[in-house]
C-alpha positions as CSV (number, residue, x, y, z in Angstrom):
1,X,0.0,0.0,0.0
2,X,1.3,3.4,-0.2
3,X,-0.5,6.4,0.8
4,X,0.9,10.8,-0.2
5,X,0.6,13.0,2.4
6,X,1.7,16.6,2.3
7,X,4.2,18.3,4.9
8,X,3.2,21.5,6.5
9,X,4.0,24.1,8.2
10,X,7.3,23.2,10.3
11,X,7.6,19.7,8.9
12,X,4.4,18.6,10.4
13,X,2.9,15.4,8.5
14,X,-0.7,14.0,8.8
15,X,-1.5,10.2,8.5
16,X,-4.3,8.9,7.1
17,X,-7.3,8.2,9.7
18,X,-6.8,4.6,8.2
19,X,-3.5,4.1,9.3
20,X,-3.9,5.7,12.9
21,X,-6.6,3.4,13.7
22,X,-5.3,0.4,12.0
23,X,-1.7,0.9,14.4
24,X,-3.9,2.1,17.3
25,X,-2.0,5.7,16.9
26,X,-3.6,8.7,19.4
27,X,-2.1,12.9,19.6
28,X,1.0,12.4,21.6
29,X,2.2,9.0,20.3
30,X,5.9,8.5,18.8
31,X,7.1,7.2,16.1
32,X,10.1,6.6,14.5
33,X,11.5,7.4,10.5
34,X,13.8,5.3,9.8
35,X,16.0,6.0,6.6
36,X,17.0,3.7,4.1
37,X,18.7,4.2,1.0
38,X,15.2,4.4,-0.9
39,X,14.2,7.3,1.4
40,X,12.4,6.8,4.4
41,X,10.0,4.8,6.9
42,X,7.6,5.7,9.4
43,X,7.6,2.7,12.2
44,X,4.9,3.1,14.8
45,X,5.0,1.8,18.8
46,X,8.5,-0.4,18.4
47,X,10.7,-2.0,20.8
48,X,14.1,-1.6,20.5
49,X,14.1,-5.7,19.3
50,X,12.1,-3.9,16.5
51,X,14.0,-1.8,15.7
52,X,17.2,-3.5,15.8
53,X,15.6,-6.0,13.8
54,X,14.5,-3.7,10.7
55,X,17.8,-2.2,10.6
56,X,19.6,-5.4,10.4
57,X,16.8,-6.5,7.9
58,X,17.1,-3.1,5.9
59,X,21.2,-3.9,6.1
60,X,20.7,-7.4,4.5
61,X,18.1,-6.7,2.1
62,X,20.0,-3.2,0.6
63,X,22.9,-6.0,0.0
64,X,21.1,-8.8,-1.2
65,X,18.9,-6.8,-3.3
66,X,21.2,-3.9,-4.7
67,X,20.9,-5.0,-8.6
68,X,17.1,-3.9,-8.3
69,X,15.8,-0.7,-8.9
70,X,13.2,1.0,-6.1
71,X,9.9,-0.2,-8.1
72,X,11.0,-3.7,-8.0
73,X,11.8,-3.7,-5.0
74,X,9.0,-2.0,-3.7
75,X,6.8,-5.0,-5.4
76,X,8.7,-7.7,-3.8
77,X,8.2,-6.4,-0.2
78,X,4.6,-5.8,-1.0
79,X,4.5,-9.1,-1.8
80,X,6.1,-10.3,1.2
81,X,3.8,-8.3,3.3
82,X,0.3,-9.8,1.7
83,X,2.3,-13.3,2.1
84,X,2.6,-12.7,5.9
85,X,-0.5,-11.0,6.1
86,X,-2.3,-14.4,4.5
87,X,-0.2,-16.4,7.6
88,X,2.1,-17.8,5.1
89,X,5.2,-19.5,6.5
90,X,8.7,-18.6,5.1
91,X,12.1,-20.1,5.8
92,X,15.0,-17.7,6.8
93,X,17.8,-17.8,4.9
């Protein structure tokens, strides 16, 4: 899924109602951006396990993936996403 916003007035972004319900995101909550070499990521409510987990993710993918360009890739993680979402099991490598 991808979803355009607009930044405002001293950087402010809005999400989506969508997204705020479907994370359980209320005024006051923190996030965290998270750039990667495509741009950025917005990761809501994380542990640090998390988050040390997406970067060392991020850090294996960028490698293992490098010959692909952005749209590509962008398919292959939505895929992977709709896989887990339908309770698919996968093998790590």
């Amino acid at each position: 899924m991808s979803i355009q916003t607009y930044i405002q007035d001293k950087g402010k972004m809005t999400l989506p109602i969508t997204l705020r319900k479907k994370y359980g995101l209320k005024t006051g909550d923190v996030v965290t951006l998270i750039e990667t070499a495509q741009g950025f990521v917005v990761i809501p409510k994380q542990s640090k396990t998390v988050r040390n987990s997406f970067f060392a993710m991020n850090d294996e993918l960028s490698s293992a993936f490098s010959d692909l360009n952005s749209n590509e890739l962008e398919a292959l993680v939505n895929e992977a996403v709709k896989a887990v979402r339908a309770k698919k099991t996968f093998s790590q490598a």
